[in-house]
C-alpha positions as CSV (number, residue, x, y, z in Angstrom):
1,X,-88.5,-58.3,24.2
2,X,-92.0,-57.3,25.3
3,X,-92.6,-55.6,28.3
4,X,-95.0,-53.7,30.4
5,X,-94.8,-51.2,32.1
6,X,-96.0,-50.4,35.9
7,X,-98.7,-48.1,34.6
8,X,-99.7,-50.9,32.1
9,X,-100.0,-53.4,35.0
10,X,-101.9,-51.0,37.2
11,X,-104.5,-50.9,34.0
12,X,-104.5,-54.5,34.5
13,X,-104.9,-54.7,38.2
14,X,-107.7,-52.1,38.0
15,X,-109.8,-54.2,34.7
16,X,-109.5,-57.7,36.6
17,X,-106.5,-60.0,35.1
18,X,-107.8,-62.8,32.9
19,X,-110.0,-65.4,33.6
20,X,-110.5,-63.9,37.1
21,X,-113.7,-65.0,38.2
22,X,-114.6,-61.5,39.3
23,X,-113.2,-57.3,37.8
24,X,-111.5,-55.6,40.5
25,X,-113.6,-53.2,41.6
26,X,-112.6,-49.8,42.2
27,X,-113.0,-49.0,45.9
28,X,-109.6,-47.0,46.4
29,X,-109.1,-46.2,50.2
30,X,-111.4,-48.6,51.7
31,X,-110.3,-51.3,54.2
32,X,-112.1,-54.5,54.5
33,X,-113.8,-52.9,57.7
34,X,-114.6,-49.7,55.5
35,X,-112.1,-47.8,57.2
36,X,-110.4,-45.5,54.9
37,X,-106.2,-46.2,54.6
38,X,-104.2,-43.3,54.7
39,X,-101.8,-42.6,51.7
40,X,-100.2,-39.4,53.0
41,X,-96.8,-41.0,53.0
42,X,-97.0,-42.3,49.7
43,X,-95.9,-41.2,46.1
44,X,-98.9,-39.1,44.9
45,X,-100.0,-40.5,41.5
46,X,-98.4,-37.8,39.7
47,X,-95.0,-38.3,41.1
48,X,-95.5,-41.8,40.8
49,X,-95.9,-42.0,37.2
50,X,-93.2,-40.1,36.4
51,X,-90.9,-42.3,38.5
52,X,-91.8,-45.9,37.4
53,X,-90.3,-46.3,34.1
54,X,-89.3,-49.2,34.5
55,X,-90.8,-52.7,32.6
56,X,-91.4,-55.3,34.0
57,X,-90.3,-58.9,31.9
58,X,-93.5,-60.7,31.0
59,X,-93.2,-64.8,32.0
60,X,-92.8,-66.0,28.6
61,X,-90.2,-63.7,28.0
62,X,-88.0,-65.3,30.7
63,X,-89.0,-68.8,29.7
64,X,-91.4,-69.5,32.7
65,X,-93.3,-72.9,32.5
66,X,-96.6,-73.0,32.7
67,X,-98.4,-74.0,36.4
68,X,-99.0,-77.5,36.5
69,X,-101.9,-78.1,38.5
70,X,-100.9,-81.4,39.4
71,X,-98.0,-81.0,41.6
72,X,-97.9,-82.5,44.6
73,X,-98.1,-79.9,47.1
74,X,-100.4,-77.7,45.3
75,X,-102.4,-80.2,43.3
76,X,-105.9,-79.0,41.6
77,X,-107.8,-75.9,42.4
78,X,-108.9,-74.4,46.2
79,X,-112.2,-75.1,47.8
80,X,-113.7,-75.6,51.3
81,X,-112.2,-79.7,50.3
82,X,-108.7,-78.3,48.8
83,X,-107.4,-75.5,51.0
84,X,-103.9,-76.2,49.4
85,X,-104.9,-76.1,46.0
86,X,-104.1,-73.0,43.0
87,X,-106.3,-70.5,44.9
88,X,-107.2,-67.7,42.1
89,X,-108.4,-64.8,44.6
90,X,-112.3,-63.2,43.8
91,X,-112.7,-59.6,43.8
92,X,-111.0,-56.4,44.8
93,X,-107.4,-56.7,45.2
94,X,-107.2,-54.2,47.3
95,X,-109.4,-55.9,49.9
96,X,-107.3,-58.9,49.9
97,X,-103.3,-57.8,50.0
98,X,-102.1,-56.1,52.9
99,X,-98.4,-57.1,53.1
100,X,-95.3,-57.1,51.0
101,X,-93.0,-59.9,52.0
102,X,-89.7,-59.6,51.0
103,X,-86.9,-63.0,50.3
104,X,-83.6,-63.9,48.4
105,X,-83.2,-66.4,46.2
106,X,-79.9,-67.6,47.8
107,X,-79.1,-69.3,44.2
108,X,-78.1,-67.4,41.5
109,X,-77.3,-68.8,38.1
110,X,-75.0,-66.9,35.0
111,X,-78.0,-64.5,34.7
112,X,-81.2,-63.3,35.9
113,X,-83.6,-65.0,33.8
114,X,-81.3,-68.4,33.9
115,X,-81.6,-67.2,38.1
116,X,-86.1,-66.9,37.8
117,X,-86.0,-70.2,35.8
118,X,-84.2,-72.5,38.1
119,X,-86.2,-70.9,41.2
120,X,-89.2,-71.8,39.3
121,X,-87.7,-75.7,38.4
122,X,-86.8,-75.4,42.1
123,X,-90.1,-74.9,43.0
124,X,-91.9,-77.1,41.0
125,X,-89.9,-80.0,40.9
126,X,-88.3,-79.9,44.6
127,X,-90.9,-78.1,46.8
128,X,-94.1,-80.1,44.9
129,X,-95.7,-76.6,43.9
130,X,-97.3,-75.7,41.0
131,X,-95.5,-72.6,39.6
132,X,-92.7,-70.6,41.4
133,X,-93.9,-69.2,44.3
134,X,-93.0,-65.4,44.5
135,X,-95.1,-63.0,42.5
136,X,-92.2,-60.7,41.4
137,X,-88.3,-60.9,40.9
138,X,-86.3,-58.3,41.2
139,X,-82.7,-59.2,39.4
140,X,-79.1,-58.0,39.8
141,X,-79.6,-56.1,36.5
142,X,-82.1,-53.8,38.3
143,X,-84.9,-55.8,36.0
144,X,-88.3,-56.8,37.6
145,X,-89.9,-59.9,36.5
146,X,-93.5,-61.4,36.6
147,X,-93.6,-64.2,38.5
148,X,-97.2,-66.2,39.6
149,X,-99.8,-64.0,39.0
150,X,-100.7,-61.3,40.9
151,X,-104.4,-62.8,41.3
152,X,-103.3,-65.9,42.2
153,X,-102.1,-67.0,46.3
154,X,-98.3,-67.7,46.4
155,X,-96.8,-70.0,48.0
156,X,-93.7,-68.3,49.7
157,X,-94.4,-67.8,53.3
158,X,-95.5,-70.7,55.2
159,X,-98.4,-70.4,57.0
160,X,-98.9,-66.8,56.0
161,X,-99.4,-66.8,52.0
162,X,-103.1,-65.7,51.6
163,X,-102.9,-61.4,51.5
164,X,-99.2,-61.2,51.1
165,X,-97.4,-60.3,47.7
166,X,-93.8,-62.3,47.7
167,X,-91.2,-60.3,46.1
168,X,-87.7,-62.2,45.8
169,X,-84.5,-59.9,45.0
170,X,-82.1,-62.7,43.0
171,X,-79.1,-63.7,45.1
172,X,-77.7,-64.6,48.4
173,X,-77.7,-61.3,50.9
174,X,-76.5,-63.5,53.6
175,X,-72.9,-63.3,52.3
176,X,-73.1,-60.2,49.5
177,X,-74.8,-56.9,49.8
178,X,-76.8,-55.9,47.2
179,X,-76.3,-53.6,44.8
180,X,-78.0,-50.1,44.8
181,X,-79.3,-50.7,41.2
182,X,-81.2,-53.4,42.4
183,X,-82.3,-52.2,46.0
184,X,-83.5,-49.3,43.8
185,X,-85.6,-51.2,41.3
186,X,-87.1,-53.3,44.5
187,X,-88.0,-50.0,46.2
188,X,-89.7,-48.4,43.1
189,X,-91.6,-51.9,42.7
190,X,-93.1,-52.0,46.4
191,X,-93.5,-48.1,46.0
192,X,-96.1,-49.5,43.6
193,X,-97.6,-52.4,44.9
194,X,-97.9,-50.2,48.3
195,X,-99.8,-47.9,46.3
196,X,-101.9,-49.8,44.0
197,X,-103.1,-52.5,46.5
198,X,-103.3,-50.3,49.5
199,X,-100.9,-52.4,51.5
200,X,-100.6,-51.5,55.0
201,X,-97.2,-53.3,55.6
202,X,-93.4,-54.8,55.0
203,X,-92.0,-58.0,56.3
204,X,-89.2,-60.0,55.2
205,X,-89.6,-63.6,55.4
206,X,-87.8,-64.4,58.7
207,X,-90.6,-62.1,60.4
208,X,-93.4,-64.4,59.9
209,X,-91.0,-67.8,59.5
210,X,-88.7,-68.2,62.2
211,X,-86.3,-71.1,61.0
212,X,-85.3,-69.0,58.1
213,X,-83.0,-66.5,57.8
214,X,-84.5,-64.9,54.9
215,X,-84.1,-62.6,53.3
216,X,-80.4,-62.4,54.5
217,X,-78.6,-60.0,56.7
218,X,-77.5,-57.5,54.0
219,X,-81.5,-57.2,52.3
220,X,-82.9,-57.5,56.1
221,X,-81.0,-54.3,56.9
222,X,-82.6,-51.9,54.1
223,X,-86.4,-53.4,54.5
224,X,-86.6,-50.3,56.8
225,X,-85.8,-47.8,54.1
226,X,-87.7,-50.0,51.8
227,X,-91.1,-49.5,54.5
228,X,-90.5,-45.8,55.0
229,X,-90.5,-45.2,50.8
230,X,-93.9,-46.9,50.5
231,X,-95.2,-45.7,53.6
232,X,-95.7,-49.2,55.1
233,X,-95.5,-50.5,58.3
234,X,-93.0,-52.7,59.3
235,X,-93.3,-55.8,60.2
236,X,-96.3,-58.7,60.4
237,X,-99.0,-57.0,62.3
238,X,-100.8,-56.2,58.7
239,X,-101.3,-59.8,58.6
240,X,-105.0,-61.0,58.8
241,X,-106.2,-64.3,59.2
242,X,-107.2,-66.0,55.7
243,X,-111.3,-64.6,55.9
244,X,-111.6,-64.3,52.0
């Protein structure tokens, strides 16, 4: 099946996905304030290449619906009269992300794919959303899977969801550790998204939504390692009120 690699994203990020109202502009190492963001802790691009091989399953190939934009929670498009609505962000990525927040799925199905589909029914049929909320999955086979797009608001941390890429590892780290394949494919896909987007930090859900235990003991205990790899920060102080 097709998929693309984390170069071949990067391409994307970089040319503005489609139907973007707005190209992403190249402004690598500038801050909203113009501050430059220090990367010394980071993969260099070199290294970085060489290390993420891995594709990443495209949404049709793990039979992902398309949004409906007239769910109940999420219904039509965001404006200054729909603050709740699909919100496709304008402009430089990199000036919008600044945190990686990290969940579990808690359900898990026969499969992975079977796992990202019935998160995404879950989603749009239970929580009233228009598509599933996380941007990537990261399965038990160590494969990473688009989830909403990357230009698009999620919907996966109450309160919290405008500048923060969700990333859910598939299963339930409350009660089973995960393995190292997979803990390995999450780190090399926040390695990148640190990179690419200039993130400043790492959170896992619980840290900005206190009545859930997210992402689970076993995944909670490794967010650390997962920080120091990407060079982030840890916690929800890269957080900055919604101002795009």
């Amino acid at each position: 099946m097709p998929k693309r690699t984390l170069n071949e994203v990067h391409t994307a990020v970089e040319a503005g996905p489609p139907h973007a109202p707005a190209p992403v502009t190249a402004r690598c190492g500038a801050s909203r304030s113009g501050a430059r963001r220090r990367h010394s802790a980071r993969p260099q691009a070199a290294q970085w290449r060489e290390e993420l091989q891995a594709g990443i399953l495209e949404r049709q190939d793990w039979g992902a619906r398309e949004p409906d934009h007239d769910a109940e929670n999420e219904t039509g498009f965001y404006g200054p009269d729909n603050p709740e609505g699909w919100r496709v962000y304008e402009g430089d990525l990199r000036a919008i992300y600044r945190t990686v927040v990290v969940h579990h799925s808690v359900l898990y199905e026969t499969d992975d794919p079977g796992t990202m589909r019935a998160i995404q029914q879950q989603h749009m049929e239970l929580r009233g959303w228009a598509d599933i909320a996380y941007h990537f999955g990261v399965g038990q086979s160590a494969q990473v899977f688009a989830g909403r797009p990357l230009n698009v608001r999620g919907t996966h941390v109450e309160g919290f969801n405008t500048g923060s890429v969700g990333v859910v590892f598939l299963g339930d780290f409350s009660l089973n550790v995960p393995a190292p394949a997979q803990i390995e494919a999450g780190r090399r896909l926040i390695d990148w998204l640190a990179l690419r987007l200039e993130l400043t930090h790492l959170a896992g859900h619980s840290d900005f939504n206190s009545g859930t235990d997210c992402p689970g003991q076993y995944l909670q205990e490794v967010l650390g390692a997962l920080a120091e790899s990407a060079g982030l920060a840890l916690g929800t102080g890269g957080y900055v009120p919604d101002q795009v």
